[in-house]
C-alpha positions in Angstrom: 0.0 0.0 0.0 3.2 2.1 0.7 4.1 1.6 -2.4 0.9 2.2 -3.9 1.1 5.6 -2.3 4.8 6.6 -3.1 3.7 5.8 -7.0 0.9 7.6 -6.8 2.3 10.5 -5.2 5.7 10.6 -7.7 2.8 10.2 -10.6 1.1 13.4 -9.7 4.0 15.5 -8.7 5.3 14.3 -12.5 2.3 15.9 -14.1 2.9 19.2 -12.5 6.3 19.3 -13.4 6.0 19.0 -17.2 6.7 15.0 -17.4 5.0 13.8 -20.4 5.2 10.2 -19.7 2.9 11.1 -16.9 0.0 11.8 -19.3 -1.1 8.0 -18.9 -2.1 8.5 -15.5 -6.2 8.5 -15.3 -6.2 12.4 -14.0 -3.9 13.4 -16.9 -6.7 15.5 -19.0 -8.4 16.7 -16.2 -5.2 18.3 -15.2 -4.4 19.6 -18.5 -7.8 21.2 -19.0 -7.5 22.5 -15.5 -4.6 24.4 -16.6 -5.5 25.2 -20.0 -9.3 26.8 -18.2 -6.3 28.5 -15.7 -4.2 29.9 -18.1 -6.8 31.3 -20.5 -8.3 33.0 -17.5 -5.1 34.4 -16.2 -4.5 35.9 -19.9 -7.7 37.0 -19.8 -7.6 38.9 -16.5 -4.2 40.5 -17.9 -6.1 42.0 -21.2 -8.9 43.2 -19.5 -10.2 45.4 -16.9 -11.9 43.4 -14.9 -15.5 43.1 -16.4 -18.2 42.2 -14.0 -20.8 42.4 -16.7 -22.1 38.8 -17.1 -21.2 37.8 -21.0 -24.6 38.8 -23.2 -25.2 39.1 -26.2 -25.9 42.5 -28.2 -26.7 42.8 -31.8 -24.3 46.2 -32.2 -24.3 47.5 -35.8 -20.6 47.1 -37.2 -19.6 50.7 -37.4 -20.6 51.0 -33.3 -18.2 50.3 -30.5 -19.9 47.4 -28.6 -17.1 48.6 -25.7 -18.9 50.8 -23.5 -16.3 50.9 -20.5 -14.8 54.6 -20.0 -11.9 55.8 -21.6 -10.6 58.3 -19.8 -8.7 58.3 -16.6 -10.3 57.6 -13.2 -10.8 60.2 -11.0 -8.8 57.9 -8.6 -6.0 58.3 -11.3 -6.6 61.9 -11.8 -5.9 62.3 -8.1 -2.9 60.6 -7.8 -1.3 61.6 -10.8 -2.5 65.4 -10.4 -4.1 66.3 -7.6 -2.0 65.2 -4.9 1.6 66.1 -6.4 0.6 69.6 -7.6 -2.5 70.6 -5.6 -1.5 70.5 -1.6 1.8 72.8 -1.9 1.1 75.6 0.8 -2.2 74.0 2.4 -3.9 75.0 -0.7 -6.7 72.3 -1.4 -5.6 68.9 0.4 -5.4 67.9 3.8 -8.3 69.4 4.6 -7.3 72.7 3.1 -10.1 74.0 0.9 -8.5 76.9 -1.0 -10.8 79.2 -3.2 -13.9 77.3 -1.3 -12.2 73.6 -3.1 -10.8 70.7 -1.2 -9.3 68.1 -3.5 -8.6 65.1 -0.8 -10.0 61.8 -2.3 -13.1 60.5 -0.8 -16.5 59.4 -2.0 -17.8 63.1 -2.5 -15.0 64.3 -4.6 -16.9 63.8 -8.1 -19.3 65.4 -6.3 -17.5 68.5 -5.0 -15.9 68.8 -8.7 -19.2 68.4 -10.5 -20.6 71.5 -8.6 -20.7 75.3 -9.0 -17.5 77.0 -8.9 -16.2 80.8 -7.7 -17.4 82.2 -11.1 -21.1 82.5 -11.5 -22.6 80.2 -14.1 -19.3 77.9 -15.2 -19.4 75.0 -13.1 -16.0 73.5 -11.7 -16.1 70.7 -14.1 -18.7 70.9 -17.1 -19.1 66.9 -18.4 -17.7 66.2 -21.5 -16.3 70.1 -22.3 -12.9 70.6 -20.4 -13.1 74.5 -22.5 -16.5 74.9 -20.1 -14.8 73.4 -16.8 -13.5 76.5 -14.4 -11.0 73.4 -13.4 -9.3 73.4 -16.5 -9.5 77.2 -17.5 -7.8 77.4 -14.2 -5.1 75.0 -15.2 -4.7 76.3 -18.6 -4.4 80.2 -18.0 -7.9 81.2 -19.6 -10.0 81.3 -16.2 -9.7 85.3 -16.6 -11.7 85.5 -19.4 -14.5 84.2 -18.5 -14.2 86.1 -15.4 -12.0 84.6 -12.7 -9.6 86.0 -10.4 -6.4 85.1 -8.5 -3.5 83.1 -10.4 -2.6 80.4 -12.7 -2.8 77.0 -11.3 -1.5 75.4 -9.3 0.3 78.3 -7.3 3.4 79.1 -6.7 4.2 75.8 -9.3 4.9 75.8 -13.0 1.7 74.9 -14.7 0.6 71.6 -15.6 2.6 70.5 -19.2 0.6 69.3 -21.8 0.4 65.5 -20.4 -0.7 66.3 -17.4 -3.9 69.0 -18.8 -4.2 66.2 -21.3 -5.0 63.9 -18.2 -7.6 66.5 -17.0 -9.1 67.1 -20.3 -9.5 63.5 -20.8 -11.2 62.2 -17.5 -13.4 65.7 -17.9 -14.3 64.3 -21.4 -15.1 60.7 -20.5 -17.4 62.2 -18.2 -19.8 63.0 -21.4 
């Protein structure tokens, strides 16, 4: 029975090592599918974001996108990449600074706070899908005084923003559409 055992044991440890002469053993395929199914989904997890739509199927004329996952930047992105390195120099609007009336610091209500009116009558902070209509960007981009705004460029006392970083801006404003 030992013996039985060791075989056994040697026998299965073969088949996850590679050994083809293993694939006579009763367990062989299973094995192989098991890690064919593993591998597909492990490729698959690395191509996409992670979908938690369940697979259905839509009749989607050809010349229309049947992808209809954003493609802008998160906000979650945006902060990190934006916010946080160029936005909290001299308690401006992080750590619970809220210069100009704005805190940036990430929680649940940020969209919010960023969706809503800002210090200029009529132009909101961020205009959905029209970064040119966002007081967020005109303040990034040196054109917030002509549609009325006041103080400086942002973010103060920094160079402004190059053009990847009001590219990132622009583009999570626009995948807000």
């Amino acid at each position: 029975m030992r013996h039985r055992l060791l075989a056994l044991t040697l026998a299965t440890l073969a088949v996850g090592c590679g050994d083809d002469e293993s694939d006579t053993t009763p367990d062989a395929g299973a094995d192989a599918a098991a890690d064919a199914s593993s591998d597909a989904s492990a490729d698959a997890s690395t191509d996409a974001v992670a979908d938690t739509e369940p697979d259905v199927a839509v009749d989607v004329a050809p010349d229309v996108a049947a992808d209809t996952e954003p493609t802008g930047p998160t906000l979650a992105e945006l902060s990190e990449r934006i916010f946080v390195p160029t936005c909290g120099g001299l308690l401006c609007h992080l750590n619970g600074s809220d210069g100009g009336g704005l805190s940036l610091d990430f929680d649940d209500t940020l969209q919010a706070r960023l969706l809503g009116p800002s210090s200029v009558d009529g132009i909101p902070l961020v205009t959905p899908g029209s970064p040119d209509d966002s007081y967020l960007y005109l303040k990034l981009t040196d054109a917030y005084v002509a549609v009325g705004g006041e103080g400086e460029q942002m973010p103060f006392g920094s160079r402004p923003l190059g053009t990847t970083g009001l590219q990132l801006v622009a583009d999570w404003i626009n995948s807000l559409e």
